[in-house]
C-alpha positions in Angstrom: -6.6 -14.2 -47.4 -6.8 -14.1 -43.7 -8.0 -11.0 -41.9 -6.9 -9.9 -38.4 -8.7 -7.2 -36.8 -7.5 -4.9 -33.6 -9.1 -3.1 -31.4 -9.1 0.2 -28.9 -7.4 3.1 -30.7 -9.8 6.0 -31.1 -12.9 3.8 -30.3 -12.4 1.8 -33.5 -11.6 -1.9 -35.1 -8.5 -1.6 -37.9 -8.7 -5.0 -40.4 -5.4 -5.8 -42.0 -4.5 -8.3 -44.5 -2.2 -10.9 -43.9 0.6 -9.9 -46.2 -0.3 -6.4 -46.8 -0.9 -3.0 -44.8 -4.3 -1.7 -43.3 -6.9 -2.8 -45.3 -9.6 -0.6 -43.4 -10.9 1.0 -40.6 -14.3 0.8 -38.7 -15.0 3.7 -36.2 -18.5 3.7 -35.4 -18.0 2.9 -31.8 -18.6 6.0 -29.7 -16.5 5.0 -26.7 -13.2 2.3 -26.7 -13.6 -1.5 -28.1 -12.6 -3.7 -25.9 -12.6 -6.9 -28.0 -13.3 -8.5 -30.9 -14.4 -11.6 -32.4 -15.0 -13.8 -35.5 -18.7 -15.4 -36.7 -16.8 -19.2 -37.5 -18.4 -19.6 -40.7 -19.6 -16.2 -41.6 -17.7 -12.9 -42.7 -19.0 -11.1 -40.0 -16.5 -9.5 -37.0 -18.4 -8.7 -33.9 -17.1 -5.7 -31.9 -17.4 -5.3 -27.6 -17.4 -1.8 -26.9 -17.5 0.9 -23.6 -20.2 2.8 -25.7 -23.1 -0.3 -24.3 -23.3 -1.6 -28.1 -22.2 -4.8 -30.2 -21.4 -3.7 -33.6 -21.1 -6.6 -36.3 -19.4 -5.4 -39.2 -17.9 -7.8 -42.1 -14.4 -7.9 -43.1 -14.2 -5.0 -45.4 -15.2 -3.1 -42.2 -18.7 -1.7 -43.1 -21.4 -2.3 -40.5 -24.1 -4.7 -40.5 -25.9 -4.0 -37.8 -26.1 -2.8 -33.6 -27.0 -4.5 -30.7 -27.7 -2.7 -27.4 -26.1 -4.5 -24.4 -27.7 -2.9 -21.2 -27.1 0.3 -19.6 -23.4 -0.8 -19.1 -20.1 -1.6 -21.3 -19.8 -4.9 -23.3 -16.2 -6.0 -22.1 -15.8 -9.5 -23.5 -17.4 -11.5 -26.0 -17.2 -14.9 -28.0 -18.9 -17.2 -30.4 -20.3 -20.6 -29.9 -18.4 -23.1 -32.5 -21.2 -23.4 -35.0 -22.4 -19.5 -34.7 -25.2 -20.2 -33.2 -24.6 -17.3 -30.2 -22.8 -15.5 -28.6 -21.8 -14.5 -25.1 -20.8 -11.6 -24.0 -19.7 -9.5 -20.8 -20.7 -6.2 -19.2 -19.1 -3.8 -16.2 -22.1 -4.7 -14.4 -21.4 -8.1 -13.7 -23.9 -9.2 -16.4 -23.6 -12.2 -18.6 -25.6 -11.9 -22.0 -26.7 -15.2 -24.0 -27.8 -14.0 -27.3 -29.2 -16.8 -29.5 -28.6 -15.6 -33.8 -31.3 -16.8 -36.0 -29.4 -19.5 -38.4 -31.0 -18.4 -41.3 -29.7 -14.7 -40.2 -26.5 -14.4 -38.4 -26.5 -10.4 -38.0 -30.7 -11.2 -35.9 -31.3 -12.1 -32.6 -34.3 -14.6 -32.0 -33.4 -14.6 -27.8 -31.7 -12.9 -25.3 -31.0 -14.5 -21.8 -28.8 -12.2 -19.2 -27.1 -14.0 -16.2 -26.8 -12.4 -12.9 -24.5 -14.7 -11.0 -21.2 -12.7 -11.1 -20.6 -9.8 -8.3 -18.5 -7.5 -10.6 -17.5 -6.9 -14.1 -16.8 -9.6 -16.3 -13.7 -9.6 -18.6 -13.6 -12.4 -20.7 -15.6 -15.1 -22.3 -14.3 -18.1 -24.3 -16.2 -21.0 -25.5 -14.8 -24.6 -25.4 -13.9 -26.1 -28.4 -16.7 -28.2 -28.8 -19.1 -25.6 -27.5 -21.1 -27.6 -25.0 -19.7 -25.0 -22.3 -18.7 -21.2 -21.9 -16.4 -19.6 -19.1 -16.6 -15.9 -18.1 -14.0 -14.5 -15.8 -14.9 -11.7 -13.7 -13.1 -9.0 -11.4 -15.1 -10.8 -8.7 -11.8 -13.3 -9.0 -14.3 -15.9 -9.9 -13.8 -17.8 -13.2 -17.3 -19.8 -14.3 -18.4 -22.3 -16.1 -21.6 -22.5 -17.8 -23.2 -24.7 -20.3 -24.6 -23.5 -23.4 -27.8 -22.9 -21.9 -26.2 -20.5 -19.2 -26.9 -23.1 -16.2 -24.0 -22.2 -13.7 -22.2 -25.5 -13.6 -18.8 -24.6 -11.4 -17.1 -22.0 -10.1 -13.7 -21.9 -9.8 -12.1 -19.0 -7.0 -9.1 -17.2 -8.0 -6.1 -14.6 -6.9 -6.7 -13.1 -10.4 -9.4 -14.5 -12.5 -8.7 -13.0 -16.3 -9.5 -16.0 -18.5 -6.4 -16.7 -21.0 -7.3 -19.6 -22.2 -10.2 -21.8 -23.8 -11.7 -24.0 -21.4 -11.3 -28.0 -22.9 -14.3 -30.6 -22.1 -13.4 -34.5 -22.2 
Protein backbone atom coordinates (compact mmCIF):
# COMPACT_ATOMS: atom_id res chain seq x y z
CA UNK A 1 0.00 0.00 0.00
CA UNK A 2 1.67 3.28 -0.70
CA UNK A 3 0.81 6.34 1.39
CA UNK A 4 0.88 9.98 0.14
CA UNK A 5 0.58 12.61 2.52
CA UNK A 6 -0.40 16.58 1.80
CA UNK A 7 0.14 19.32 3.45
CA UNK A 8 -1.21 23.13 4.50
CA UNK A 9 -4.96 23.00 4.89
CA UNK A 10 -5.94 24.03 8.45
CA UNK A 11 -2.24 23.64 9.71
CA UNK A 12 -2.44 19.80 9.15
CA UNK A 13 -0.90 16.65 7.12
CA UNK A 14 -3.97 14.41 5.40
CA UNK A 15 -2.48 10.64 4.49
CA UNK A 16 -4.41 8.85 1.80
CA UNK A 17 -4.13 5.53 0.42
CA UNK A 18 -3.32 4.79 -2.85
CA UNK A 19 -6.54 3.30 -4.13
CA UNK A 20 -8.78 4.55 -1.54
CA UNK A 21 -10.09 7.88 0.18
CA UNK A 22 -8.56 9.77 3.19
CA UNK A 23 -7.14 7.47 5.30
CA UNK A 24 -6.38 10.05 8.21
CA UNK A 25 -5.62 13.30 9.31
CA UNK A 26 -2.81 14.79 11.58
CA UNK A 27 -3.55 18.35 12.95
CA UNK A 28 -1.19 18.97 15.64
CA UNK A 29 0.59 21.79 13.95
CA UNK A 30 -0.46 25.14 15.41
CA UNK A 31 0.37 27.20 12.41
CA UNK A 32 0.49 25.98 8.34
CA UNK A 33 2.80 22.89 7.19
CA UNK A 34 4.84 23.76 4.70
CA UNK A 35 6.28 20.40 3.64
CA UNK A 36 6.51 17.03 4.21
CA UNK A 37 8.75 14.15 3.92
CA UNK A 38 9.40 10.42 4.22
CA UNK A 39 12.10 8.49 6.77
CA UNK A 40 13.47 5.96 3.55
CA UNK A 41 13.31 2.92 5.50
CA UNK A 42 11.08 3.82 8.35
CA UNK A 43 7.23 4.49 8.64
CA UNK A 44 7.73 7.72 9.97
CA UNK A 45 6.50 11.18 7.87
CA UNK A 46 8.30 14.20 9.13
CA UNK A 47 6.25 17.50 9.04
CA UNK A 48 7.94 21.38 8.37
CA UNK A 49 5.67 23.73 9.85
CA UNK A 50 5.22 27.92 10.47
CA UNK A 51 4.45 27.00 14.17
CA UNK A 52 8.84 26.57 14.65
CA UNK A 53 8.33 22.67 15.18
CA UNK A 54 9.10 19.26 13.22
CA UNK A 55 6.47 16.82 13.99
CA UNK A 56 7.28 13.13 12.98
CA UNK A 57 4.24 11.16 12.92
CA UNK A 58 3.88 7.56 11.23
CA UNK A 59 1.61 6.70 8.49
CA UNK A 60 -1.59 6.08 10.38
CA UNK A 61 -1.02 9.83 11.37
CA UNK A 62 -0.42 9.63 15.09
CA UNK A 63 2.59 11.55 16.45
CA UNK A 64 5.74 10.29 17.53
CA UNK A 65 7.39 12.98 18.64
CA UNK A 66 8.38 17.19 18.41
CA UNK A 67 11.32 18.93 17.51
CA UNK A 68 11.85 22.65 18.15
CA UNK A 69 13.54 24.40 15.13
CA UNK A 70 14.51 27.94 16.46
CA UNK A 71 12.59 30.91 17.13
CA UNK A 72 11.56 30.89 13.35
CA UNK A 73 9.37 28.66 10.76
CA UNK A 74 10.74 25.26 9.43
CA UNK A 75 10.11 25.89 5.56
CA UNK A 76 11.74 22.90 3.86
CA UNK A 77 13.05 19.77 4.89
CA UNK A 78 14.54 16.38 3.52
CA UNK A 79 16.15 13.08 4.42
CA UNK A 80 19.61 11.84 3.84
CA UNK A 81 19.22 8.40 1.62
CA UNK A 82 19.87 5.98 4.49
CA UNK A 83 17.88 8.14 7.31
CA UNK A 84 20.65 9.04 8.93
CA UNK A 85 19.45 13.13 9.08
CA UNK A 86 17.79 15.43 8.06
CA UNK A 87 18.01 18.96 6.88
CA UNK A 88 15.82 21.43 7.17
CA UNK A 89 15.05 25.16 6.42
CA UNK A 90 13.83 28.20 8.50
CA UNK A 91 12.60 32.01 7.59
CA UNK A 92 15.63 33.11 9.22
CA UNK A 93 17.94 32.07 6.78
CA UNK A 94 19.00 29.07 9.03
CA UNK A 95 20.04 25.71 7.85
CA UNK A 96 19.53 22.89 10.44
CA UNK A 97 21.72 19.50 10.23
CA UNK A 98 20.09 17.15 12.61
CA UNK A 99 21.93 13.82 12.95
CA UNK A 100 18.97 10.69 14.21
CA UNK A 101 20.40 8.14 16.34
CA UNK A 102 20.24 4.81 14.12
CA UNK A 103 19.13 2.74 16.71
CA UNK A 104 16.19 5.55 17.15
CA UNK A 105 14.95 7.27 14.15
CA UNK A 106 12.26 9.67 16.10
CA UNK A 107 16.04 10.98 18.59
CA UNK A 108 18.40 13.40 17.83
CA UNK A 109 22.13 12.64 18.98
CA UNK A 110 23.41 16.32 17.14
CA UNK A 111 22.27 19.35 15.90
CA UNK A 112 24.46 21.62 13.64
CA UNK A 113 22.71 25.06 12.34
CA UNK A 114 24.34 26.81 9.22
CA UNK A 115 24.32 30.52 8.93
CA UNK A 116 25.55 31.11 5.34
CA UNK A 117 22.23 32.08 3.61
CA UNK A 118 21.04 35.97 3.84
CA UNK A 119 17.21 35.16 3.87
CA UNK A 120 14.77 32.36 4.25
CA UNK A 121 15.47 29.16 2.86
CA UNK A 122 12.73 27.17 0.81
CA UNK A 123 13.78 24.02 -0.12
CA UNK A 124 16.20 21.27 0.64
CA UNK A 125 16.82 18.09 -1.36
CA UNK A 126 19.43 15.53 -0.88
CA UNK A 127 21.32 13.91 -3.88
CA UNK A 128 20.58 10.56 -4.63
CA UNK A 129 23.47 9.11 -3.21
CA UNK A 130 23.47 11.49 -0.24
CA UNK A 131 27.08 12.68 -0.23
CA UNK A 132 25.62 16.33 -0.85
CA UNK A 133 22.48 18.54 0.09
CA UNK A 134 21.19 21.81 -1.74
CA UNK A 135 19.06 24.55 0.03
CA UNK A 136 17.60 27.22 -2.04
CA UNK A 137 16.91 30.49 -0.46
CA UNK A 138 14.96 33.79 -1.21
CA UNK A 139 18.56 35.24 -1.12
CA UNK A 140 18.32 33.84 -5.02
CA UNK A 141 21.18 31.69 -3.94
CA UNK A 142 20.95 27.95 -4.50
CA UNK A 143 23.85 25.88 -2.23
CA UNK A 144 25.53 23.12 -2.11
CA UNK A 145 26.77 21.43 0.90
CA UNK A 146 28.08 18.11 1.76
CA UNK A 147 26.77 15.96 4.33
CA UNK A 148 28.67 17.52 6.90
CA UNK A 149 27.27 21.11 6.01
CA UNK A 150 30.80 22.38 4.58
CA UNK A 151 29.53 25.06 1.93
CA UNK A 152 31.00 23.64 -1.15
CA UNK A 153 29.36 26.02 -4.09
CA UNK A 154 27.11 28.51 -4.55
CA UNK A 155 25.24 28.88 -7.41
CA UNK A 156 23.47 32.79 -8.07
CA UNK A 157 20.04 32.85 -9.45
CA UNK A 158 16.98 35.16 -10.90
CA UNK A 159 14.80 32.81 -8.84
CA UNK A 160 16.47 30.24 -6.69
CA UNK A 161 13.38 27.68 -5.57
CA UNK A 162 15.04 24.28 -5.87
CA UNK A 163 12.84 21.84 -8.11
CA UNK A 164 14.84 19.35 -8.52
CA UNK A 165 17.36 16.83 -6.77
CA UNK A 166 20.85 17.77 -7.23
CA UNK A 167 22.85 14.48 -9.07
CA UNK A 168 26.76 13.89 -8.13
CA UNK A 169 28.95 11.88 -10.67
Amino acid sequence: MVTTATAGERHGVKLWRSLNPLLTRFSEHRAAVIDVTYHPTENIIATASDDRTIKLINRQGKLLTTWKGKQTGVLGLDYHPNGSSLVSGHNDGTVRLWEISTTEPTKIVKVTTLTDHDALVWRIAYSPNGSVFATASEDNTVKIWDRQGKLLRVMRMEFAMLLLVPTVS
